[in-house]
C-alpha positions in Angstrom: -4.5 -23.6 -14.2 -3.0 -24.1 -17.9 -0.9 -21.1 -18.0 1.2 -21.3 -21.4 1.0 -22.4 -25.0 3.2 -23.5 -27.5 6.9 -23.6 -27.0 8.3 -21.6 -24.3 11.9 -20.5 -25.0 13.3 -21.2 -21.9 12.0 -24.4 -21.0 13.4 -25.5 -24.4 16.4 -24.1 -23.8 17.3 -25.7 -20.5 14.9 -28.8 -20.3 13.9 -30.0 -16.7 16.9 -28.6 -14.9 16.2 -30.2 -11.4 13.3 -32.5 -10.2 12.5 -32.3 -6.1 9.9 -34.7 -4.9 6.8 -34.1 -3.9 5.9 -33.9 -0.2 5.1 -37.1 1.4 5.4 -36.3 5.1 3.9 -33.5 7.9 6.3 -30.8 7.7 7.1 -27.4 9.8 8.6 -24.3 8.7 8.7 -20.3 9.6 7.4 -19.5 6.4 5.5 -21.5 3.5 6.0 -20.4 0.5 3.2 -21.7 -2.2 4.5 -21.3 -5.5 8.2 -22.1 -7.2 8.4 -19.9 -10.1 11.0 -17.0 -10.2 8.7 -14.7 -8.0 8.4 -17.9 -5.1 11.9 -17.8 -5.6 12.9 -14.8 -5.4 10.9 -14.3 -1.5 12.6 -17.8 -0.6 15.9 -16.6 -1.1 15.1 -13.3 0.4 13.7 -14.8 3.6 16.0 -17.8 4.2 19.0 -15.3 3.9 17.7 -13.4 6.8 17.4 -16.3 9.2 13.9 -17.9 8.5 13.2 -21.5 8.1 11.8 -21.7 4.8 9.6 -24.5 2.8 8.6 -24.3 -1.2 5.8 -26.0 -2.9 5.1 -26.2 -6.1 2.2 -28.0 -7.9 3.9 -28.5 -10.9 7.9 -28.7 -12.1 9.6 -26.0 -10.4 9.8 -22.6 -12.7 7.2 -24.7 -15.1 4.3 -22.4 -14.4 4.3 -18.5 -16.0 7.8 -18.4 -15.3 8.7 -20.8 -18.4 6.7 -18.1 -20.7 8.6 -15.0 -19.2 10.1 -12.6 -21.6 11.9 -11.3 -18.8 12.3 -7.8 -19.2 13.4 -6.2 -16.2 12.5 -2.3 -16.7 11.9 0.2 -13.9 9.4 1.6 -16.4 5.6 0.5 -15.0 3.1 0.0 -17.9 1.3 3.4 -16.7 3.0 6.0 -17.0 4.7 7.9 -13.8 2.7 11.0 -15.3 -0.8 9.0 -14.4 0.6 7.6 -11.2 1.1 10.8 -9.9 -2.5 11.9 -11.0 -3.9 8.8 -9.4 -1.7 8.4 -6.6 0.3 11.6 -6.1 3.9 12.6 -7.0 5.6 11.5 -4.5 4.1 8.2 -4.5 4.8 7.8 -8.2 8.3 8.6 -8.1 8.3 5.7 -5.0 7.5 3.1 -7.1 9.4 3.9 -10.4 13.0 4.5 -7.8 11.7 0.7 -6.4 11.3 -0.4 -9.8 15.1 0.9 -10.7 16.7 -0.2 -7.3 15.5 -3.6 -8.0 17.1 -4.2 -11.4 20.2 -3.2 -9.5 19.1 -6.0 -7.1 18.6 -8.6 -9.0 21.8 -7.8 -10.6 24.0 -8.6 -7.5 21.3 -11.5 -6.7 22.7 -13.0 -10.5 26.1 -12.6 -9.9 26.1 -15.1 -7.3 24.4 -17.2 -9.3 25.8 -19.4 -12.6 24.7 -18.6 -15.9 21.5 -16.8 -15.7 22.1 -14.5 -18.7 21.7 -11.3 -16.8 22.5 -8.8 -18.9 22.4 -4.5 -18.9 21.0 -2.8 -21.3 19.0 0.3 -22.1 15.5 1.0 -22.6 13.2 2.8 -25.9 10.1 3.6 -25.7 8.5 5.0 -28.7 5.9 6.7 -29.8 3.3 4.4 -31.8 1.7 7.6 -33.5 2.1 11.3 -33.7 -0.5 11.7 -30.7 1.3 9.9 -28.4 4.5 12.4 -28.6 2.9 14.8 -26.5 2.3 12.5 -23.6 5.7 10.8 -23.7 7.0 14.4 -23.2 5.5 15.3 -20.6 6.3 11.7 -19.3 10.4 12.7 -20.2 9.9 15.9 -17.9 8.8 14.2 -14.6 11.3 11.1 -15.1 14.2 13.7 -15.7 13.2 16.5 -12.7 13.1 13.4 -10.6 16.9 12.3 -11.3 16.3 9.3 -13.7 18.2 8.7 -16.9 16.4 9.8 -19.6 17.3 11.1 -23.0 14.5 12.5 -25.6 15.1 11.4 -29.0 13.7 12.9 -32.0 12.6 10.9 -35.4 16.2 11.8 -37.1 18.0 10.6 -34.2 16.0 7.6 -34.2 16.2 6.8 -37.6 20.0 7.5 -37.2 20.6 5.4 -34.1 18.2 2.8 -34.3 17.1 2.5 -38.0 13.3 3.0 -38.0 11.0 5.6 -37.8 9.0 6.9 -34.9 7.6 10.2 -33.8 9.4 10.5 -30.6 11.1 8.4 -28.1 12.3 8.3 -24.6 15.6 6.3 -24.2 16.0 5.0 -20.5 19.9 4.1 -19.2 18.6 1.5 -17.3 17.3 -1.8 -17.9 18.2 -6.1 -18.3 17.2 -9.2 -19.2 17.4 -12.9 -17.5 16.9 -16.1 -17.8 13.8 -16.2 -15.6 13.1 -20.1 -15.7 17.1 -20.9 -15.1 17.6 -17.9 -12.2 14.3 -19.9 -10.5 16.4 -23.3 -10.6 19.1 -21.5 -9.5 18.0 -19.5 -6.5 15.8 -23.0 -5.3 18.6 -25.3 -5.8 21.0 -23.2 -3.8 18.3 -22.8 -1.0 18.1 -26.2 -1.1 21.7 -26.9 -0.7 21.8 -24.8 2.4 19.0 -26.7 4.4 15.7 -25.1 3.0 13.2 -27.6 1.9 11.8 -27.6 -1.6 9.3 -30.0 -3.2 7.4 -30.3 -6.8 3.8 -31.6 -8.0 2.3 -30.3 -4.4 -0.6 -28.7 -4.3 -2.2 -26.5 -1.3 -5.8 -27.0 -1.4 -7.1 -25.8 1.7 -5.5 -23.0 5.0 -6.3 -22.3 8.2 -4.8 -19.2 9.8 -5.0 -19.5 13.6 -3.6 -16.0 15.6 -0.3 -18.2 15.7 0.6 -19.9 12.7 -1.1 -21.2 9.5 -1.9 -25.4 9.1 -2.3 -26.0 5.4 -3.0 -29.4 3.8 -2.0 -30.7 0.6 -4.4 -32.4 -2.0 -2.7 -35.8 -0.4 -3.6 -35.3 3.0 0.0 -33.8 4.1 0.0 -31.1 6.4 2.3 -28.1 6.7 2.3 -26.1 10.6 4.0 -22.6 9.7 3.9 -19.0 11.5 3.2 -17.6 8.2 1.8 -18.4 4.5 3.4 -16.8 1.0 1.1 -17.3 -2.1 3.4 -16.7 -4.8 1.5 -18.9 -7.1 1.6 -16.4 -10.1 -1.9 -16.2 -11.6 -3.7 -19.0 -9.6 -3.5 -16.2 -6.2 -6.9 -15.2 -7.8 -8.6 -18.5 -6.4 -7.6 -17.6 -2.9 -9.3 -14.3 -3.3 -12.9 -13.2 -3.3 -12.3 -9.8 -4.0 -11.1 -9.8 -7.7 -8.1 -7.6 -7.9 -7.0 -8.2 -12.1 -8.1 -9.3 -14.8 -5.9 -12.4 -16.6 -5.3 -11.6 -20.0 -2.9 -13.6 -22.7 0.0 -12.2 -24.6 1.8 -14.1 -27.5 5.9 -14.7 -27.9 8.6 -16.0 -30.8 12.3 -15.9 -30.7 14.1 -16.1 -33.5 17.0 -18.3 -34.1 20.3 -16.6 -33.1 20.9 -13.6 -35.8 24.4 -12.1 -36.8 25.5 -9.6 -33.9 26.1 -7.2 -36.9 22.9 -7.3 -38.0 21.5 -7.2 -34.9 22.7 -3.6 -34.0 21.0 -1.6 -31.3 18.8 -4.5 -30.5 21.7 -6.2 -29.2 21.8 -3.9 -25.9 18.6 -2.1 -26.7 15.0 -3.0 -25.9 12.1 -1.5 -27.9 8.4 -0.8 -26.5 5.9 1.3 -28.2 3.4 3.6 -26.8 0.2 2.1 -28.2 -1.8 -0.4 -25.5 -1.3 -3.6 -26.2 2.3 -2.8 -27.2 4.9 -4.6 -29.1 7.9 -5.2 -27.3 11.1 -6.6 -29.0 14.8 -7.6 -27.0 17.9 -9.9 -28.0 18.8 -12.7 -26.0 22.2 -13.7 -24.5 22.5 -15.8 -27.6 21.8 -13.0 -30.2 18.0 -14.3 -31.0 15.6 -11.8 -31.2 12.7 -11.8 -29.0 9.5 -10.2 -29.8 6.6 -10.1 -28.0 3.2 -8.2 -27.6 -0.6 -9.0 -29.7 -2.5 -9.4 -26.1 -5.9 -10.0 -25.8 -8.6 -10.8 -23.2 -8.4 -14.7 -23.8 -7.9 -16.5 -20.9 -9.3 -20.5 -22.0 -5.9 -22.2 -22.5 -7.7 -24.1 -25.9 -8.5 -20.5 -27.3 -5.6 -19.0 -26.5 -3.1 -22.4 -28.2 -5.6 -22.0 -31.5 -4.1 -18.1 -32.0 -0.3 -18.6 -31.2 0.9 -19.1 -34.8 -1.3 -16.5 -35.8 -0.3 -14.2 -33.2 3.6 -15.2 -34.3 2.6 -13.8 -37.1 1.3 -11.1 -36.4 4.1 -9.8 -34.0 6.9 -11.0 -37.1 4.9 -8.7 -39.8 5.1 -5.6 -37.0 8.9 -6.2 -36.7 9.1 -6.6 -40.2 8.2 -3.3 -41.0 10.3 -1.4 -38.4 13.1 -3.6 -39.4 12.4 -4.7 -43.3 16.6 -6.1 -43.1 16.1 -8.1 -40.2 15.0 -11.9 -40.7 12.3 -12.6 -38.1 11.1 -15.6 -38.6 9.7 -17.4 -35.5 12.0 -20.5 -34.2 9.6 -21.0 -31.6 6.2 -19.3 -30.6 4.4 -19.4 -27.7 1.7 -17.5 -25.3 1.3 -17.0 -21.8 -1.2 -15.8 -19.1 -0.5 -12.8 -17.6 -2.8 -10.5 -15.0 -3.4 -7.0 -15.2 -4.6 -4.8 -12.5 -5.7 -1.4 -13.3 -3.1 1.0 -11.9 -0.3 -1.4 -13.2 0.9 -1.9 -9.4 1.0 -5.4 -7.9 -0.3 -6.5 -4.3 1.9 -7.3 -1.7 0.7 -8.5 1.9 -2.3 -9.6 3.5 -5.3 -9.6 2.6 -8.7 -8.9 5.3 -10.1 -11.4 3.7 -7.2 -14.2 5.4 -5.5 -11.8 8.4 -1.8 -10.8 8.8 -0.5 -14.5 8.5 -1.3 -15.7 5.2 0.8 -13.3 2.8 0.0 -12.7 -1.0 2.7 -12.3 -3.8 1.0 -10.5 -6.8 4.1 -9.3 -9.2 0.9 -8.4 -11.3 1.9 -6.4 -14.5 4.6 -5.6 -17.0 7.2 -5.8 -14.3 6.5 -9.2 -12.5 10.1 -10.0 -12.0 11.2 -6.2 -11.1 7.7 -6.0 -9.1 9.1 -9.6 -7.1 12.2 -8.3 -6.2 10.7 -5.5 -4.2 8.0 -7.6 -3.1 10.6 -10.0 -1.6 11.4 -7.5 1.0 8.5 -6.3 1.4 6.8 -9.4 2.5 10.2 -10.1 4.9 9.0 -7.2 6.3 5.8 -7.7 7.0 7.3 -10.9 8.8 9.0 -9.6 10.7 6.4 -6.8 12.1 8.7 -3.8 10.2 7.2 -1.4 8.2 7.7 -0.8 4.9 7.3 2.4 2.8 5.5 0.9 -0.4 3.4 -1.5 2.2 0.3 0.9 1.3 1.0 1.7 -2.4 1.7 -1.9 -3.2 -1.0 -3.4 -0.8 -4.9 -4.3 -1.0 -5.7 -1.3 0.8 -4.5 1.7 -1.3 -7.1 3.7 -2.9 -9.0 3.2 -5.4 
């Protein structure tokens, strides 16, 4: 699955970081994990930490996949709102997910700092409103995030003109929120599992499993096998083949950075992100090397030759938006790309198995805005489900919650 266009940032940036070969031998693990972007990562690292003899596969370059195209904003924030959660779901299990969401940024931040030069960085968080209507929903969005503890502030147009120079109706500022290097922390977190005895391996693909009530045999496209007690699809957007039941819809969204800006003219943005209300939004961060990210323009393509024909024109697009928040800002586009991305339609990923496979073959579906957040969460709660625990987003993040 051709999952990116263009000229990701990342992979730019740090080139092919580390090659592992690809499996050549029958192999036996606890736990197979089938993908080796940042969200394979992330449930490798969870899982070898806690004692379990872990194996990655990936059929590309490892963290080449959807991982490469990241923007990597790490929010607690869900693309629907807590407001509509809570309608959907209940209140309780709205402010579930959001806490989740804001415990894993903290997470991943102590996950980084064992790490070398990932360019984690915290920030804060604006969401504006796109257009006068929207103010009312934001504020009622405000009033449940701030009874339920988090940090929230409600900004007016004056005091974002004043604070952020541009004008909006209305705007929720959130304390908390980062950024990474999702295509380096991959490398990372895989080449230290490696170092410590876990076995990782590039350009393998699973084509075909077969759960028993023990273990899981799966085969390669070469004929190798893999025995394991339990299976990990964490292969982004490609989980969808391994499915029947179609649980998103892939859609493509469209990326530039900049090249690096003066900090001074950078301002805000240099600690700030921006998100606005309207659907598909623009979104808009700094990197660790003062570019200027920008991101947003998504659509319902998902056939990788229609999707590369729009990228400049998207880059476009997204430049002339941040142009006229930001008419002193230079934003032209260094580089430009797009990427696939999946949407499910309460913004919540799947986690677990699936009726359709039984308990041993596990799914990783950091579907959504948050995919990196969503992974961090999911990483324990597939550890869980390993080990027979339970887990108290296991329903709310799994194939059989409501609706």
């Amino acid at each position: 699955m051709d999952l990116k266009s263009g000229y990701p940032f990342w992979a730019i940036r740090n080139g092919l970081m580390h090659a592992y070969p690809p499996l050549a031998q029958a192999l036996r693990c606890d736990v197979l994990v089938v993908g080796g972007g940042i969200t394979g990562a992330l449930i490798a690292d969870e899982l070898a930490r806690h004692g379990h003899n872990v194996a990655v596969v990936e059929q590309r370059d490892i963290g080449w996949g959807s991982s490469a195209a990241s923007t990597a904003l790490l929010q607690y924030e869900i693309d629907t709102h807590m407001v509509d959660l809570a309608t959907r779901y209940g209140e309780d299990a709205a402010v579930l997910a959001y806490r989740a969401c804001a415990d894993a940024i903290g997470q991943l931040q102590a996950l980084s700092a064992e790490l070398r030069g990932v360019d984690f960085r915290r920030g804060d968080s604006l969401y504006y409103a796109s257009r006068n209507r929207h103010r009312s929903a934001l504020r009622a969005e405000y009033e449940l995030r701030r009874q339920h503890g988090f940090g929230v502030h409600w900004l007016e147009p004056g005091e974002i003109g004043d604070g952020y120079g541009f004008q909006a109706p209305a705007a929720i500022l959130s304390d908390l929120a980062a950024s990474v290097d999702p295509y380096r922390m991959a490398h990372r977190l895989l080449a230290r599992l490696q170092r410590r005895g876990a076995q990782v391996f590039d350009r393998t693909t699973i084509t075909r499993l077969q759960p028993t009530s023990r273990g899981v045999l799966a085969t390669t496209a070469d004929g190798m096998q893999v025995r394991c007690g339990h299976v990990v699809l964490a292969a982004g957007y490609a989980n969808a083949h391994w499915l029947d039941q179609r649980v998103a819809r892939n859609r493509s969204s469209y990326a530039f950075v900049t090249d690096p800006l003066p900090a001074t003219m950078l301002g805000p943005l240099r600690r700030t992100m921006l998100w606005e209300s309207a659907r598909p939004y623009l979104y808009l961060r700094s990197t660790a090397d003062l570019r200027l990210l920008v991101g947003g323009e998504d659509d319902a393509i998902d056939i990788p030759a229609r999707r590369d024909a729009r990228v400049e024109r998207k880059a476009r697009r997204l430049a002339a938006k941040v142009q006229r928040l930001f008419p002193q800002l230079p934003v032209t586009p260094a580089f430009a790309w797009a990427g696939t991305f999946a949407e499910t339609r309460d913004g919540l990923p799947f986690f677990g198995a699936h009726p359709q496979w039984g308990p041993r073959v596990l799914f990783a579906m950091a579907y959504g805005g948050n995919g990196i957040t969503y992974s961090m969460i999911g990483a324990g709660l597939l550890r869980a489900a390993i080990e027979r625990r339970r887990h108290r987003l296991a329903t709310l993040f799994g194939f059989t919650r409501p609706g």
